[in-house]
N, C-alpha and C positions, 0 to 999 in steps of 0.2 A: 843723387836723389833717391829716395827710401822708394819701396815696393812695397805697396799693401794689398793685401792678399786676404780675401772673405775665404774662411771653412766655414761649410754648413754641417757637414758631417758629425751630428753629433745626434743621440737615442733621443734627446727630450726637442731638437730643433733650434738649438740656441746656436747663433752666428758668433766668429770668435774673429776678430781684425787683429792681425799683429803687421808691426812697419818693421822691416826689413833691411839692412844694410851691408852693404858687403864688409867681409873682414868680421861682421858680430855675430856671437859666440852664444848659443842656446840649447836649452835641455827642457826635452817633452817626455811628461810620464804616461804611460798607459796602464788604467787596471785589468787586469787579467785574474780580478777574484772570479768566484762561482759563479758569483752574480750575474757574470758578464756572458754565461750560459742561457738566459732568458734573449729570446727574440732575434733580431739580425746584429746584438750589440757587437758580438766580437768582427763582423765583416765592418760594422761602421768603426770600428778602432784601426782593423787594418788599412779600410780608406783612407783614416783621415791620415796616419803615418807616414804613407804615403806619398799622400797629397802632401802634406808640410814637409817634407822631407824634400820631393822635387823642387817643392817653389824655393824653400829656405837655399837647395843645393845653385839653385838659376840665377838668383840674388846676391852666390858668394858669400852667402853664409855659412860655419860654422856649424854643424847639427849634431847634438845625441841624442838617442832616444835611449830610453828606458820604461823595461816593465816591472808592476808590482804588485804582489797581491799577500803574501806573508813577509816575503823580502822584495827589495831593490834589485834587480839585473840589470847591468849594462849591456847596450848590443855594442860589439865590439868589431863588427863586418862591417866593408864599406865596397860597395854600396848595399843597405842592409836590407834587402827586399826577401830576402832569402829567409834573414830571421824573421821578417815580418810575417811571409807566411807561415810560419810552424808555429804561432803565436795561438796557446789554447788557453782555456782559463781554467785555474786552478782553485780546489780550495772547499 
């Protein structure tokens, strides 16, 4: 049976539903331009990270995350809370 799972964590307040299954296989980007230097955005990116990281990890799914702001990084730690804190925005 799929798990779905509400983020609210996002700068503009938009809800984002993804269904969930174990064994499926997913990749979340985060931006880490300049931009992302205005307001609490880089704490709400680290949240949501996070947060979809645990739930995806609880449901036996499959997770990368990746940051971007002139290039693509992979985080390559698991479990990657560590890269999610050092997570600055560049640019």
């Amino acid at each position: 049976e799929p798990q779905e799972i509400h983020v609210l964590r996002n700068c503009t307040g938009n809800i984002f539903r993804m269904r969930l299954r174990a064994g499926q296989r997913m990749a979340v980007m985060g931006d880490v331009s300049g931009s992302m230097n205005r307001g609490n955005q880089m704490q709400v990116l680290k949240a949501s990270f996070r947060e979809i990281y645990e739930r995806a990890a609880q449901a036996g799914c499959v997770i990368e995350l990746f940051k971007w702001s002139a290039w693509v990084q992979h985080c390559s730690k698991s479990p990657p809370f560590t890269w999610i804190d050092s997570l600055e925005p560049h640019g």
